[in-house]
C-alpha positions in Angstrom: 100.8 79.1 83.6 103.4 80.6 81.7 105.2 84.6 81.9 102.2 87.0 80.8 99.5 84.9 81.9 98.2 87.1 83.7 98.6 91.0 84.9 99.4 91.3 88.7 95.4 92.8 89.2 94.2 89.5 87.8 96.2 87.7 89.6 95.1 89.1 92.6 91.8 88.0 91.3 92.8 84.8 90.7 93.8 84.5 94.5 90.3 86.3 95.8 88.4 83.5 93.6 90.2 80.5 95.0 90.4 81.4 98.5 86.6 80.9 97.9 86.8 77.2 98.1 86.5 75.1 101.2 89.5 73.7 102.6 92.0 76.9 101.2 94.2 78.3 103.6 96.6 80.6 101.1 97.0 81.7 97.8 100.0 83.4 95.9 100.5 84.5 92.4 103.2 85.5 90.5 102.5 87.5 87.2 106.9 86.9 86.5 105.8 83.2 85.6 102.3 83.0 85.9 102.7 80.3 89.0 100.2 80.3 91.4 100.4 78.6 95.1 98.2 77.3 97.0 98.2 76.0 100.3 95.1 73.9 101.7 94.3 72.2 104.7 96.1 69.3 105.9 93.4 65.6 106.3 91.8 66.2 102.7 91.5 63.9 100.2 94.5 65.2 98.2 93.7 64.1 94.5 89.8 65.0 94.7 90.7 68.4 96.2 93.8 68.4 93.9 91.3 68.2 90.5 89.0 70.6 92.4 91.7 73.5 91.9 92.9 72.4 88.6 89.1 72.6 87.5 88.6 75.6 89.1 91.9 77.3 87.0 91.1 75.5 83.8 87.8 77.4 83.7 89.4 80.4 83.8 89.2 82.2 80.8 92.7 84.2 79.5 90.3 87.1 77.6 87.9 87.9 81.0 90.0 86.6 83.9 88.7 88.6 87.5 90.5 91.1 88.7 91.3 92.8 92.4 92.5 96.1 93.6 95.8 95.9 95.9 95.1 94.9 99.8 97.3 95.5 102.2 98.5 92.0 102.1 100.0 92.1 98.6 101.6 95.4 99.1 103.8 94.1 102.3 104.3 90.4 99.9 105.4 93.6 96.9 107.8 95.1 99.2 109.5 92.5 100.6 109.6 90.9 96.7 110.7 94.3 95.5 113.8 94.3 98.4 115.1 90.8 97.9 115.0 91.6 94.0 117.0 94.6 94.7 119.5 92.6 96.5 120.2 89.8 94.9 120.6 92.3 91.7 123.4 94.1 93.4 125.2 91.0 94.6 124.6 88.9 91.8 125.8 92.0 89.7 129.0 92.3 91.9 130.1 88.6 91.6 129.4 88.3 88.0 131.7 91.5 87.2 134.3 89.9 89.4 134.1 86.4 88.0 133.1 86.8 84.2 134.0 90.6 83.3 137.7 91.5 81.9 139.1 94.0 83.8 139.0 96.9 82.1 135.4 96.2 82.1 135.1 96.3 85.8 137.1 99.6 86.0 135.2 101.6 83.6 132.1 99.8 85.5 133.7 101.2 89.2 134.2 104.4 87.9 130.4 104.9 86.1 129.2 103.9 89.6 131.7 106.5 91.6 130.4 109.2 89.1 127.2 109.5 91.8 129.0 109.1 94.8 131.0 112.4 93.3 128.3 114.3 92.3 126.7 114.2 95.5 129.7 115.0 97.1 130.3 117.8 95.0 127.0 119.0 95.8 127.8 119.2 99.0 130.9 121.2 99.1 129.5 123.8 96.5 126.2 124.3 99.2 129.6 125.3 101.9 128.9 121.5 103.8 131.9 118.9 104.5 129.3 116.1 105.4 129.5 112.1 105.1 128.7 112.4 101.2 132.3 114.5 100.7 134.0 112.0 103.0 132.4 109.0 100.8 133.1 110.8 97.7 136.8 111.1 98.7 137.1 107.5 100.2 136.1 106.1 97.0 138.3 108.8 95.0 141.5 107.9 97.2 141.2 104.7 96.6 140.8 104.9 93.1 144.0 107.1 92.7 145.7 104.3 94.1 144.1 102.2 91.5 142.5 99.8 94.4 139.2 99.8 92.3 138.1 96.4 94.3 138.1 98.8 97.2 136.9 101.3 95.6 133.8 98.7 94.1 133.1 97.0 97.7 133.5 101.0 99.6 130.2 101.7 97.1 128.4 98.0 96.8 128.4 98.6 101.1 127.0 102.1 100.9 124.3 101.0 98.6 122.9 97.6 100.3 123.1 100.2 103.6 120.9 102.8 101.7 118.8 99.4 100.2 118.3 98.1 104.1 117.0 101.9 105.0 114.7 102.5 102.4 113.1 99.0 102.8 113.0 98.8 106.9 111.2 102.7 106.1 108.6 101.5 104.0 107.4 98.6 106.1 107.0 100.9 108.6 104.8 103.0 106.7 102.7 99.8 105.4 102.7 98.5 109.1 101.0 101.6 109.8 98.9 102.2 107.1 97.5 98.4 107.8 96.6 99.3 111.5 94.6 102.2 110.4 92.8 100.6 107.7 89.1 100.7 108.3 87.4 97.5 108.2 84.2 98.3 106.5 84.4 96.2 102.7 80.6 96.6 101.3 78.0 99.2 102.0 74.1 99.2 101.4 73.8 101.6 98.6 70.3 102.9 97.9 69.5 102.6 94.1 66.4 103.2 92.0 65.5 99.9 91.7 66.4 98.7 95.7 69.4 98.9 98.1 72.2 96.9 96.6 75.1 96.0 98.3 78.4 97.1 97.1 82.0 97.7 97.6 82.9 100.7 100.1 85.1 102.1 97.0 82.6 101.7 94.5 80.9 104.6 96.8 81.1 108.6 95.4 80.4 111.9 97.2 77.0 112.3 97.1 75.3 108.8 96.7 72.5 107.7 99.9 74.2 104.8 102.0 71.8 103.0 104.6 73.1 102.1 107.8 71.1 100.0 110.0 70.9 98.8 114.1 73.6 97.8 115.4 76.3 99.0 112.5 79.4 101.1 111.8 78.6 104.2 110.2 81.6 103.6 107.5 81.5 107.4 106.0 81.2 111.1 106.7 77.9 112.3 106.0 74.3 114.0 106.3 71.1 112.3 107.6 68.6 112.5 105.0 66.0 109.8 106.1 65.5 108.2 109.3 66.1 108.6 112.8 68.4 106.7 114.9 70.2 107.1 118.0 73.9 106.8 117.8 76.6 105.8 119.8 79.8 109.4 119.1 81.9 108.0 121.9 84.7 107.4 119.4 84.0 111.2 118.3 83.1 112.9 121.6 84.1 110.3 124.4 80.3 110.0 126.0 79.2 107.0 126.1 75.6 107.7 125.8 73.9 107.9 122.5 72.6 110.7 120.7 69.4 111.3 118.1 70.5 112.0 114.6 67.3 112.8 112.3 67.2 114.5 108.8 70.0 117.0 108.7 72.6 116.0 111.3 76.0 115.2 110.4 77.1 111.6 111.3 81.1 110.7 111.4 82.6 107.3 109.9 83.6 105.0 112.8 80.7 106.4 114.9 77.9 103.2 115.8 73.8 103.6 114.9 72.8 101.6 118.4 69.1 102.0 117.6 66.5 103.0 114.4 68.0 103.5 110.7 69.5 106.0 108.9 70.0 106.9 105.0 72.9 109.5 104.7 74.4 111.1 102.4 78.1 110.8 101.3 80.0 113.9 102.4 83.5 112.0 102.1 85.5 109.3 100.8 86.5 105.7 101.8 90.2 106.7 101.1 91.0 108.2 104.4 93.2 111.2 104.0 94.2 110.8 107.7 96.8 107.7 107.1 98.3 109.7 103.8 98.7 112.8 105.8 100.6 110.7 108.7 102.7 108.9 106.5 103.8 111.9 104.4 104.3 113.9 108.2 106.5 110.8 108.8 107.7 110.3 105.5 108.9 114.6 104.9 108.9 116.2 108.2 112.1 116.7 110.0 111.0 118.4 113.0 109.2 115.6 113.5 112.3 113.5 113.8 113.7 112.3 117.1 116.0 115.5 119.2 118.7 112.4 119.5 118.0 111.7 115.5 118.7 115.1 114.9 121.8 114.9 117.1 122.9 112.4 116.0 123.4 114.0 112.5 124.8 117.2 113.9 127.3 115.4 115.4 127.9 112.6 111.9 128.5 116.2 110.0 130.7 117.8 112.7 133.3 114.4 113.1 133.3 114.6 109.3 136.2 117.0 108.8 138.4 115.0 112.1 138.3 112.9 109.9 139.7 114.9 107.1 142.1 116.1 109.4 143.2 113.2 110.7 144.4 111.6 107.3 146.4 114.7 106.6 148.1 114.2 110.6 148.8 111.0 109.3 150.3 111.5 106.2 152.3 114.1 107.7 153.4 112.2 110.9 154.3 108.8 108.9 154.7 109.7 105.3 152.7 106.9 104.1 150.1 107.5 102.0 148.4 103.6 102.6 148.2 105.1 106.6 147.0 108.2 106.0 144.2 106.5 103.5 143.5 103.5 106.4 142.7 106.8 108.6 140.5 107.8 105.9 138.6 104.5 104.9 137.4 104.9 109.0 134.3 107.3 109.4 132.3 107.4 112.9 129.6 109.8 111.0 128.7 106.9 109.0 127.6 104.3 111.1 126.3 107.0 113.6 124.4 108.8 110.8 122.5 105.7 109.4 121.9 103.3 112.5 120.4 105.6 115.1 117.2 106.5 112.4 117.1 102.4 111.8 116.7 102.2 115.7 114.0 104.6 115.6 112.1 103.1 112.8 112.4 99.8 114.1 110.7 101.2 117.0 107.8 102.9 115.4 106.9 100.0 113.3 107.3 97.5 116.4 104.7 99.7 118.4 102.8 99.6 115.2 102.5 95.9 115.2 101.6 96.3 119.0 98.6 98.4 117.6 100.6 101.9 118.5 100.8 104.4 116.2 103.5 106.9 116.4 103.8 109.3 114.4 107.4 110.3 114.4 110.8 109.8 116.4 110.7 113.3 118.2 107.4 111.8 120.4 108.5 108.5 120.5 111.6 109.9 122.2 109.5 113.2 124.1 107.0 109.8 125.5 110.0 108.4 127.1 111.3 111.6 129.5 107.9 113.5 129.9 107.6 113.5 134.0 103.8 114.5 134.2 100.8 113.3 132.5 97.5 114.5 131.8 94.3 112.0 131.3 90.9 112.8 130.3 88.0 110.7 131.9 85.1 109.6 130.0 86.5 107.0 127.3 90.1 107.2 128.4 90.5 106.2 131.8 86.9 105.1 131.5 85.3 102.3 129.4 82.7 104.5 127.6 80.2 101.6 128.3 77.6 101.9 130.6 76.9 99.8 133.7 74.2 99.2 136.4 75.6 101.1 139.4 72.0 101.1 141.5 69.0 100.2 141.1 66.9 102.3 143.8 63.0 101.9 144.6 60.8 104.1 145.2 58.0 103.6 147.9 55.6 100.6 147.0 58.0 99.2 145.0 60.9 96.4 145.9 64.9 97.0 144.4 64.2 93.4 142.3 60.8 94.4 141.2 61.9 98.3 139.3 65.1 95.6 137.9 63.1 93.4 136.8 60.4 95.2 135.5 62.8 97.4 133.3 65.0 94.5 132.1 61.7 93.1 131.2 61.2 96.5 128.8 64.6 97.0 127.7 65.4 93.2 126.8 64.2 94.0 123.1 66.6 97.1 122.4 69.8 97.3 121.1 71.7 100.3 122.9 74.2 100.3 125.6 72.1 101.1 128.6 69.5 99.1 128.0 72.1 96.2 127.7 73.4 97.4 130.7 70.3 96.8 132.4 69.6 93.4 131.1 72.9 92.3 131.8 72.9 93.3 135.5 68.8 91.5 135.8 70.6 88.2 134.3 73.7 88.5 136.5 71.5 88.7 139.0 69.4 85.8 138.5 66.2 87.7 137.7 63.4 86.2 135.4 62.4 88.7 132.9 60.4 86.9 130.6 58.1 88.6 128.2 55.0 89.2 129.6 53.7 92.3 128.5 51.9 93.4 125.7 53.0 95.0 122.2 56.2 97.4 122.8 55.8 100.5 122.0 59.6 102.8 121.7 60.0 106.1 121.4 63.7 107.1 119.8 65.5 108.5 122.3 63.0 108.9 125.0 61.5 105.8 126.2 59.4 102.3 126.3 55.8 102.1 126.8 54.0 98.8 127.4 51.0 97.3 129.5 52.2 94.6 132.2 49.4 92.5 134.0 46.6 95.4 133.2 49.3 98.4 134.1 50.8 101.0 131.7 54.6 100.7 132.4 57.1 103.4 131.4 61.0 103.4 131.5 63.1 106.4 130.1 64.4 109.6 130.7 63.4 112.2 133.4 62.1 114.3 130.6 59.8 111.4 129.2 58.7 110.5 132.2 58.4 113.4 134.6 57.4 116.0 131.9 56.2 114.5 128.4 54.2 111.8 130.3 52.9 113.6 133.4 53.9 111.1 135.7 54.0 112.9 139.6 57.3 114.0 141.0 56.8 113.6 144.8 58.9 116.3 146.8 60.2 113.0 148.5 60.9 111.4 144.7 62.7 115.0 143.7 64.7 114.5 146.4 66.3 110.9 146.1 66.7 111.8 143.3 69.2 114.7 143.8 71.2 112.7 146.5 71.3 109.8 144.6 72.1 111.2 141.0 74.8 113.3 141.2 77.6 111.2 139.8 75.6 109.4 137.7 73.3 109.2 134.6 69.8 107.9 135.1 66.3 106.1 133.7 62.8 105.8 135.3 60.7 103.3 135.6 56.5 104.3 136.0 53.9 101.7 136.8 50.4 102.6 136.8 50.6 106.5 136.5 53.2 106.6 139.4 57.0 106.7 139.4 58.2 103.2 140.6 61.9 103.6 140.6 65.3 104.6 139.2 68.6 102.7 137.7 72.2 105.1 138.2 73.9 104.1 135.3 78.1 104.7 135.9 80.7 104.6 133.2 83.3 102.8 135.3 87.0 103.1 135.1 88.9 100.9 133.5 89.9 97.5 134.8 93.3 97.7 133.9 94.0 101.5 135.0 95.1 101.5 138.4 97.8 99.4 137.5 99.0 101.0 134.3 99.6 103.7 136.5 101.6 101.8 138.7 104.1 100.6 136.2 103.7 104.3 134.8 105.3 105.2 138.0 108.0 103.0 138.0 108.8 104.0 134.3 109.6 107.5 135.6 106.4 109.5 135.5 105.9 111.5 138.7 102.7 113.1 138.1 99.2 112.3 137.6 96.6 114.4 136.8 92.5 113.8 135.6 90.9 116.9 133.8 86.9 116.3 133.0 84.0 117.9 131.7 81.9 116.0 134.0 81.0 116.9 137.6 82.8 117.0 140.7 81.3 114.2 142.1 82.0 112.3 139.2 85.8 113.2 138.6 86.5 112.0 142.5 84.8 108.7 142.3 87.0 107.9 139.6 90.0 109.6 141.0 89.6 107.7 144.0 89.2 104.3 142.7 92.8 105.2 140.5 94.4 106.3 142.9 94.8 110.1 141.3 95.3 113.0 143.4 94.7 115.5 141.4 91.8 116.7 139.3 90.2 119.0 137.8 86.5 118.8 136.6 83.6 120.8 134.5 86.4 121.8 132.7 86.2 123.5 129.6 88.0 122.2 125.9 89.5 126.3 126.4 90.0 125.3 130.4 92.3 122.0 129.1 94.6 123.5 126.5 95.2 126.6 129.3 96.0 124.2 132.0 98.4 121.6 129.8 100.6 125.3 129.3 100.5 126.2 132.6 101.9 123.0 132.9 104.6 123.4 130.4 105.6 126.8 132.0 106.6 125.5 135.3 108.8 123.2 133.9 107.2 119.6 133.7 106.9 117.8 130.2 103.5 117.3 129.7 101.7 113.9 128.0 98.3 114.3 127.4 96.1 111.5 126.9 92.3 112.1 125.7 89.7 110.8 122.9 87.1 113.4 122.2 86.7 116.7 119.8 86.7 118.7 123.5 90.7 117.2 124.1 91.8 118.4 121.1 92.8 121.7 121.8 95.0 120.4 125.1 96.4 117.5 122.9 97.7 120.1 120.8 99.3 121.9 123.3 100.8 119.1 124.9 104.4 118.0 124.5 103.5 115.1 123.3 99.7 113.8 122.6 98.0 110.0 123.2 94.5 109.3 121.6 92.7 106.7 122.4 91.5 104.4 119.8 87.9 104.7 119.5 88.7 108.6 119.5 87.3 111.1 117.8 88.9 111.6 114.1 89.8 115.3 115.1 91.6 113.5 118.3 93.5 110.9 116.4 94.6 113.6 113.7 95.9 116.1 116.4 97.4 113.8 118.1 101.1 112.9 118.1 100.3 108.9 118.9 97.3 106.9 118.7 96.4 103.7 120.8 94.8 101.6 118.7 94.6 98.1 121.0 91.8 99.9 122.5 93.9 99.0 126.3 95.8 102.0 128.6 98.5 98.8 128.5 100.0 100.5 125.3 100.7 103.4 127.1 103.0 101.2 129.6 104.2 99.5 126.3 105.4 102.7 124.5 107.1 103.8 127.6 109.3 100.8 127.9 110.3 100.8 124.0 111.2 104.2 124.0 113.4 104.1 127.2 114.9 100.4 125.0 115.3 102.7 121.8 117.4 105.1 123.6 119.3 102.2 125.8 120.2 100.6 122.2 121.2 103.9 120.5 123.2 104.6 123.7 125.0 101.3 123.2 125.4 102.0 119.3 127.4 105.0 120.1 129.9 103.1 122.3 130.1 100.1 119.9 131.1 102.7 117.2 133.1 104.9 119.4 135.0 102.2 120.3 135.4 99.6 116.9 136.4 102.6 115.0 138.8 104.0 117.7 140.1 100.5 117.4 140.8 100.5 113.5 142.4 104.1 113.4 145.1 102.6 115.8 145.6 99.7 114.1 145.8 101.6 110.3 148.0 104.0 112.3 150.3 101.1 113.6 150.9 99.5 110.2 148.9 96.5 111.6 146.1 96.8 108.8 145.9 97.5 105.1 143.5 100.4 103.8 141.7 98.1 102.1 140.9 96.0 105.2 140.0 99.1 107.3 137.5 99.8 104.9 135.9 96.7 104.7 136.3 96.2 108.2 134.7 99.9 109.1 131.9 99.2 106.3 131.0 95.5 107.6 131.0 97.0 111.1 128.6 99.8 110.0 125.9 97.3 108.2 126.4 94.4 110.7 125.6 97.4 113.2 122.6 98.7 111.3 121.4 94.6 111.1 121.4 95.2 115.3 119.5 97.8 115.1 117.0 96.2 113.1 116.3 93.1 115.8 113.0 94.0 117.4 112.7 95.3 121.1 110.4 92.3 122.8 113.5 90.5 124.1 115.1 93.7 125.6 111.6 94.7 127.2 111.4 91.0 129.0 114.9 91.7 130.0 
């Protein structure tokens, strides 16, 4: 179309409008040249579907063309643009001064670009440091005094593509985890004067009414200020049962409305200032950085004036000046310094595509030795979805009949235990057709209907027992307080007497058991479950894991105590929970796992978040860490041993100065590159 055809917001438009049309697979536009791509599907008529585009485009109009805020799609296709721009600048700019430029040219060129390798090298020494930045600045100045300005200009074009490769691996690691914690919610139903009206999520302010209705995400903070609904907190608390929420309750973003409506009002924004606050930790904070990161720069800093010394050995051992300098052009601190963080952030961002967030190298690192680790139940080693455990008569009354009846009831409902009901009367063959009259549901307390003449009942013990009078035997009262203990309950009443009971269970997880097995394997030696919940509930779980030790009706106070009496005798704790009430032990934890439909105070405090919604990732992050810390293990002996390699060989005459650097420097970012491939084919390994 032309350069200025468009503004890189309409031509994100442009892309949103065609990927409208049947048949469109991909769209990209440039706003350089004003091209746009498209890709369609392969078996259509090419020439009809061909004019279709073209039709489409030549109805645009250049003075009202659409426009499109940045996705996350665009910024990863801007980054990557922005890097290969950036690099085929520098090179380009390299060969053209080599090729086209007279020499003095290229000289006072060299020299304008040593002028910041200088300054920050000067900066150093004034602030009492002899770091990597004084050993580059002295490199390059070396070899300028020996007027070897191509060493000199390939010394610098090496640090820069190095400092290019960092910045650029750093940033997708950011956007890979800004795009896993995106919330999925595009268009709200805003309530307006004139109606609802459905509208983009950012189009939403602090203050406006949002509906939410059955079966949807609440997508934002806020208070209830119509309606009553009962919703599903398990990503906030961890139960798995739903609560009522009525004028004047506070509902949380990511939080489900399972049954009834609500109208809320807007406490807080779509722009989630979780991600920016994890990003800038990740981004700024260096005690978040790795121990062996951290190390790893001690120890760049602290070889920095060997190196120093080791020219001046040289020069005085040999008299040769192009020795002493080869001993000089060699620097350990270098490749150590910049390819141990690239192994790290290649790490974090490959658990991020796995749908792991970490937040920085020290816990990816602390996740890899920790010998002990803590679990909550409910929602973490738990599914935080209800399930049919039995379904228990009562006299007059057959097991099929109380399952069928209250399948029967609960078939026209939308939340979880009434679907756990009707699943477990279908699985089991049972016929629970409608034949009752009009359904009458109470929010949060139960269903009443009449069935063949006879006023049936199914919900709570309160509802039943106390609102609706229905007898509680002594017999009754006391199945139910041998049967109930682990469990969670509703009743079923037929004609003014109690008919039955279903134990609903939150089961463990399938996958559990064995993610503690290969836990094991990995290194961790202990295993421990701390709960809120009963006794009887903690060892039914514990004993279908496998877990030893537990600890139930445990306080949120109880949990953080317990993680540091942990810590004081020695063991490196993990601990792994999803609800408000972990929070206090996830902070005190070594390092911290939340699951991902945790509660937004869990996923904030903690140090890593699960967001595959599996314990697998927990198996996954410990094998990349230990693979992170193989690699930079390996990295050191590569570069103890290269480097050790090219002192003896400038030392022996064998090599030039000039070739030692370029050697040292090619070795450093061909290193760096290594540390770069992702982990997946050292894991299968």
């Amino acid at each position: 179309m032309g350069r200025g055809a468009f503004t890189a917001k309409q031509g994100y438009g442009i892309e949103a409008m065609l990927l409208s049309c049947h048949g469109i697979l991909y769209v990209e536009t440039s706003e350089i040249n004003g091209g746009i791509l498209v890709t369609y599907e392969s078996g259509l008529r090419e020439s009809d579907f061909r004019d279709t585009i073209l039709a489409r485009i030549d109805d645009l109009d250049s003075r009202n063309l659409p426009e499109s805020e940045v996705q996350d799609e665009h910024k990863m296709r801007e980054l990557d643009s922005t890097f290969f721009h950036k690099l085929s600048a520098l090179l380009l700019r390299r060969y053209v001064m080599r090729l086209l430029a007279p020499a003095p040219l290229r000289i006072a060129f060299t020299l304008w670009r040593a002028c910041g390798y200088w300054k920050k090298g000067l900066v150093a020494l004034l602030g009492g440091k002899l770091n990597v930045n004084v050993l580059d600045a002295t490199a390059i100045s070396a070899s300028l005094l020996q007027r070897d300005f191509g060493t000199a200009s390939s010394v610098m074009s090496l640090l820069q593509i190095s400092e290019l490769l960092e910045d650029y691996t750093r940033k997708k690691a950011q956007q890979a985890l800004s795009q896993s914690l995106a919330l999925n919610i595009n268009k709200v139903w805003l309530v307006g004067d004139d109606g609802d009206i459905f509208v983009p999520i950012s189009k939403v302010r602090v203050g406006d009414f949002v509906r939410i209705y059955t079966g949807h995400i609440i997508p934002l903070d806020g208070d209830v200020s119509e309606g009553e609904a009962v919703v599903n907190e398990a990503s906030m608390t961890g139960e798995p049962l739903g609560v009522v929420r009525s004028f004047g309750h506070s509902v949380y973003a990511g939080t489900v409305v399972e049954e009834g409506n609500l109208t809320i009002r807007v406490r807080t924004l779509a722009d989630n200032t979780r991600i920016a606050n994890i990003l800038d930790m990740i981004d700024h904070s260096e005690s978040r950085k790795a121990d062996v990161q951290s190390r790893a720069e001690r120890l760049a800093d602290s070889i920095v004036p060997f190196s120093f010394f080791g020219a001046i050995g040289a020069l005085l051992l040999t008299r040769s000046t192009a020795k002493a300098l080869s001993v000089l052009m060699v620097d350990y601190s270098c490749a150590i310094k910049l390819a141990c963080p690239i192994c790290i952030i290649t790490a974090m961002k490959e658990a991020a595509s796995d749908r792991i967030l970490v937040k920085g190298g020290k816990f990816l690192e602390t996740y890899g030795v920790s010998d002990t680790i803590v679990f909550d139940k409910t929602g973490t080693l738990t599914v935080a979805c209800p399930q049919v455990a039995k379904v228990i008569p009562f006299e007059g009354y057959s097991r099929n009949e109380v399952l069928r009846l209250s399948a029967c009831l609960e078939e026209h409902f939308p939340h979880s235990v009434a679907k756990a009901i009707v699943r477990k009367a279908d699985k089991e063959g049972l016929e629970h057709r409608e034949d009752h009259a009009t359904v009458e549901y109470i929010v949060a307390h139960g269903i009443s209907s009449d069935i063949s003449g006879k006023r049936v009942l199914i919900g709570s013990y309160h509802f039943i027992f106390e609102d609706e009078g229905i007898a509680l035997t002594p017999e009754i009262r006391a199945i139910i307080e041998r049967e109930v203990e682990s469990f969670s309950a509703v009743y079923l009443s037929v004609g003014g007497s109690a008919a039955g009971m279903i134990c609903i269970e939150d089961p463990v997880r399938e996958e559990a058991r064995e993610v503690l097995d290969d836990l094991r394997s990995l290194g961790v030696e202990h295993f421990i479950m701390l709960t809120g919940d009963g006794d009887a509930a903690a060892r039914v779980a514990c004993e279908a894991l496998g877990i030893t030790e537990y600890h139930a009706a445990m306080s949120p106070e109880g949990k953080a105590e317990f993680i540091n009496s942990l810590k004081s005798s020695g063991k490196q704790v993990i601990m792994v929970g999803d609800g408000i009430n972990d929070s206090p032990a996830l902070s005190q934890a070594d390092v911290s796992v939340a699951m991902k439909d945790g509660s937004d105070m869990a996923k904030e405090v903690a140090d890593i978040t699960l967001l595959s919604g599996h314990l697998e990732g927990l198996v996954e992050l410990r094998q990349l860490s230990q693979a992170l810390f193989n690699r930079i293990n390996l990295n050191y002996r590569f570069i103890l041993g290269f480097n050790t390699s090219l002192l003896l060989l400038g030392l022996g005459g064998a090599i030039t100065a000039p070739t030692s650097a370029l050697l040292h420097n090619l070795s450093t970012m061909a290193l760096s590159g290594a540390s770069m491939r992702p982990y997946s084919h050292q894991l299968k390994s």
